[in-house]
C-alpha positions in Angstrom: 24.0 -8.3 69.9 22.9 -4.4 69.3 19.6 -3.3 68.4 19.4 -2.6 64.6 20.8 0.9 64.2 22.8 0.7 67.6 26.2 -0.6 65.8 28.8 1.9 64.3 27.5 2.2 61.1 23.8 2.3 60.7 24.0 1.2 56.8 23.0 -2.4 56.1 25.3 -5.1 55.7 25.9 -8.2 53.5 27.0 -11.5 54.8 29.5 -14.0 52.8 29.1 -17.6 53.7 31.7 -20.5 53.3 31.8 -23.6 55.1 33.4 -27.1 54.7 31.0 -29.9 52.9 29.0 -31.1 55.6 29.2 -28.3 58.2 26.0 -28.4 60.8 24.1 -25.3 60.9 24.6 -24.4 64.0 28.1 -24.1 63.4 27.5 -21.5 60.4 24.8 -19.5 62.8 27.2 -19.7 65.5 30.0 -18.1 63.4 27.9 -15.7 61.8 26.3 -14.8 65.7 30.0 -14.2 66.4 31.0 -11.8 63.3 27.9 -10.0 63.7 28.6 -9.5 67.8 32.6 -8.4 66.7 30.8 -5.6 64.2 28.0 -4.2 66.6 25.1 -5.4 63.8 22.2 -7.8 64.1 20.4 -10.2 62.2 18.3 -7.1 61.0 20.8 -5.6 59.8 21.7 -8.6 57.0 20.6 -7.0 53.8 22.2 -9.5 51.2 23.6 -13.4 51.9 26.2 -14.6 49.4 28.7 -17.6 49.0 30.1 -19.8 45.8 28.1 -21.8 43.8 29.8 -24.5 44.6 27.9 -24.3 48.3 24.6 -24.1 46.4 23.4 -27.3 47.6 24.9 -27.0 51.1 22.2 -28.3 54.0 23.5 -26.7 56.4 24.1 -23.1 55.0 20.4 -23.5 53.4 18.5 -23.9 56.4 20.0 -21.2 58.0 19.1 -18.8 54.6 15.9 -20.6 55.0 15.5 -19.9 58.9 16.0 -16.5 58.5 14.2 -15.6 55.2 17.1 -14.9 53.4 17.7 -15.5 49.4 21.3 -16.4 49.1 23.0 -14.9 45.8 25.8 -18.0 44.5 28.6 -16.7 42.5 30.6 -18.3 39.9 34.3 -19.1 40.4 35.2 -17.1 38.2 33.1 -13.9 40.0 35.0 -14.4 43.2 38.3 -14.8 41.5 38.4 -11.3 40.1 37.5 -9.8 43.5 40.4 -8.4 45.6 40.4 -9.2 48.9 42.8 -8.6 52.2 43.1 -12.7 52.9 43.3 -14.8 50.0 43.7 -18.2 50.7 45.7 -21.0 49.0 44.0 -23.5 51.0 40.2 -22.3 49.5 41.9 -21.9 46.1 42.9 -25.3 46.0 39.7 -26.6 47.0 37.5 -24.5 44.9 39.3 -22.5 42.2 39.2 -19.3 44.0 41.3 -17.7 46.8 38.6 -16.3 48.6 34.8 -17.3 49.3 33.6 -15.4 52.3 35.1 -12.0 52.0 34.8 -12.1 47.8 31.4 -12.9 48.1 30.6 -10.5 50.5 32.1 -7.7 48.7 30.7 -8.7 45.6 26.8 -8.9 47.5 27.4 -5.5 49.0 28.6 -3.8 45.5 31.4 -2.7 47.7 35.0 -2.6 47.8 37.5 -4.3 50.3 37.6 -0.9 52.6 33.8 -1.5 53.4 34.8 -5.0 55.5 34.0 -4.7 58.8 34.5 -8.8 58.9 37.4 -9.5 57.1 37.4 -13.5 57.6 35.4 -15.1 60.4 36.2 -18.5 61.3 34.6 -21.1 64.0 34.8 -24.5 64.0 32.4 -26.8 65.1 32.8 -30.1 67.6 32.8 -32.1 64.6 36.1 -30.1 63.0 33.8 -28.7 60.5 34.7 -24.9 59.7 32.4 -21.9 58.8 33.9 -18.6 57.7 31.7 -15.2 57.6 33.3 -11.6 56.1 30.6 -9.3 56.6 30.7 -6.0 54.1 28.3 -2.5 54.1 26.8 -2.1 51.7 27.5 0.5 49.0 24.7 3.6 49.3 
């Protein structure tokens, strides 16, 4: 991972979290090790932590918030639905009410629009078939 300021774009970012009920926290810090790696940022560099409110008792994605000092912003359904995004999903509509968690709610923490993802949709999976998905966005100046 780069040195804050060392990536391509020296603005700050914001990170949108989804993961499947139950997913470990190691497997939402590994994916979101991975999608900050694939953009050239760091940990530093996370500005603004989003995901659904439906995630807003989530262990897993509230230690990691916790770990790293972060306050995560939850957004309504109805938030995320209005968002457009590159990869909606039938799959995450059907299970939440909204195509898109991760990239929506990064958008929407960034106050940016879908040409300021430099994550689009982030997936990794851990041993236990559990899935976390990171879409990292700049954030508007």
């Amino acid at each position: 991972m780069s040195l804050p300021g060392q990536g391509t774009d020296p603005r700050p970012i914001a990170l949108g979290l989804g993961c499947d009920r139950g997913t470990p926290a190691s497997t939402i810090v590994r994916a979101i090790d991975e999608a900050l790696t694939a953009c050239r940022a760091s940990l530093a560099d996370v500005r603004a932590v989003a995901s659904i409110d439906l995630k807003a008792d989530e262990v897993g994605l509230l230690h990691v918030a916790a770990t790293n000092g972060w306050q995560i912003r939850f957004y309504a359904v109805s938030e995320l639905a209005r968002v457009d995004v590159p990869n909606p999903s039938e799959t995450v509509r059907r299970y939440t009410g909204t195509p898109s968690v991760s990239e929506a709610a990064a958008l929407l923490a960034a106050g940016a629009g879908r040409n300021d993802l430099l994550i689009e949709k982030h997936k990794a999976q851990g041993l236990d078939g559990r899935n976390a998905t990171v879409s990292i966005a700049r954030i508007a100046q």
